[in-house]
Structures are given as structure tokens and as C-alpha cells.
C-alpha positions as CSV (number, residue, x, y, z in Angstrom):
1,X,39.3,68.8,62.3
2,X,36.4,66.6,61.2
3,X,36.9,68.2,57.4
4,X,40.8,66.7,57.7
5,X,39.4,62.9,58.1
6,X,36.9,63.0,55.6
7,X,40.0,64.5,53.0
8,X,42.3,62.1,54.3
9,X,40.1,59.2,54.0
10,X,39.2,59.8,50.5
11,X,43.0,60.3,50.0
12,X,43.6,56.9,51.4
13,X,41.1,55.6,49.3
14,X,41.7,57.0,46.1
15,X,45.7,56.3,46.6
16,X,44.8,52.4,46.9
17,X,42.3,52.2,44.1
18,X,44.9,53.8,42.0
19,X,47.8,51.5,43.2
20,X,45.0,48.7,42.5
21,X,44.7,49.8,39.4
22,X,48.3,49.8,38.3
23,X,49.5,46.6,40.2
24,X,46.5,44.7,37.6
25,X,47.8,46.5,34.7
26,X,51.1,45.8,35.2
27,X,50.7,42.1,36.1
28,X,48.5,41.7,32.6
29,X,51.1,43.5,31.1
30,X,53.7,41.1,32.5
31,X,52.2,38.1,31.8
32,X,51.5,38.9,28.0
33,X,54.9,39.6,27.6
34,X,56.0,36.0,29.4
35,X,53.1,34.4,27.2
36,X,54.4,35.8,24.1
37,X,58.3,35.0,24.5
38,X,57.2,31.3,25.3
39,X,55.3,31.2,22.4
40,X,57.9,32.9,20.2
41,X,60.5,30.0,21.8
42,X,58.2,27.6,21.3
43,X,57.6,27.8,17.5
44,X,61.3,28.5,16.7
45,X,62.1,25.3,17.9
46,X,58.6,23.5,15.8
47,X,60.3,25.1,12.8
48,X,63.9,24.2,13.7
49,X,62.6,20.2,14.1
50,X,60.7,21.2,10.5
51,X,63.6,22.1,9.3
52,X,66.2,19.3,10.4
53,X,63.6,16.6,10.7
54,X,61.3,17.1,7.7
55,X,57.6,17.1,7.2
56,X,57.8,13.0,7.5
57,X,58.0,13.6,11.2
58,X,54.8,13.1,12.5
59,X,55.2,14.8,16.3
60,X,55.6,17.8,14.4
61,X,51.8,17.9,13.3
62,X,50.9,17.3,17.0
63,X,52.8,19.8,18.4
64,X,51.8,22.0,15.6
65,X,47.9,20.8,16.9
66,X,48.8,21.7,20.2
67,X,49.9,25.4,19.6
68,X,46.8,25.9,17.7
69,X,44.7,24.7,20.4
């Protein structure tokens, strides 16, 4: 009986590192996909205010600033 705890600790152990494990990759995962659709949103509409507005628009070149930053 004392073999059975030691397994079943190291079961419960190595179950929660690996659910660890997952739960991190899949939240980076999720968040660079959310990061990249904003920014993918975002610079459609800087080049869609480009594009109706012109290059005489000077927020343009701030927003532009900002996305690089």
C-alpha cells in the first residue's frame, strides 16, 4: 500500500505540471493571436485615413509613431 501513494502522488504531480504547462501555452498562444488581429485592424484603418485623407494629414504620422513604438 505505501508503493500506491508514492505512484499516485507523482501522478498527481506530474498531471498538474502538465496541465500547467498547457494552460501557459495556450494563454500565450491566445494572446498573440488577440495582439495580432488588433494590430492587423489597427493599420487597415491608418492606411484607410491614408488613403481618403492624404499624406497632408498630420495625425496620421502620430498614429503611424505610435504603432512603431
Amino acid at each position: 500500500m505505501h508503493e500506491f501513494w508514492s505512484y499516485t502522488i507523482a501522478t498527481v504531480f506530474v498531471l498538474i505540471m502538465t496541465l500547467s504547462t498547457i494552460f501557459i501555452y495556450a494563454s500565450c498562444g491566445i494572446f498573440q493571436f488577440i495582439f495580432s488581429f488588433q494590430m492587423s485592424a489597427y493599420l487597415k484603418i491608418l492606411q484607410h485615413r491614408l488613403e481618403t485623407k492624404g499624406a497632408a494629414d498630420k495625425s496620421i504620422y502620430e498614429h503611424h509613431k505610435t504603432v512603431n513604438q
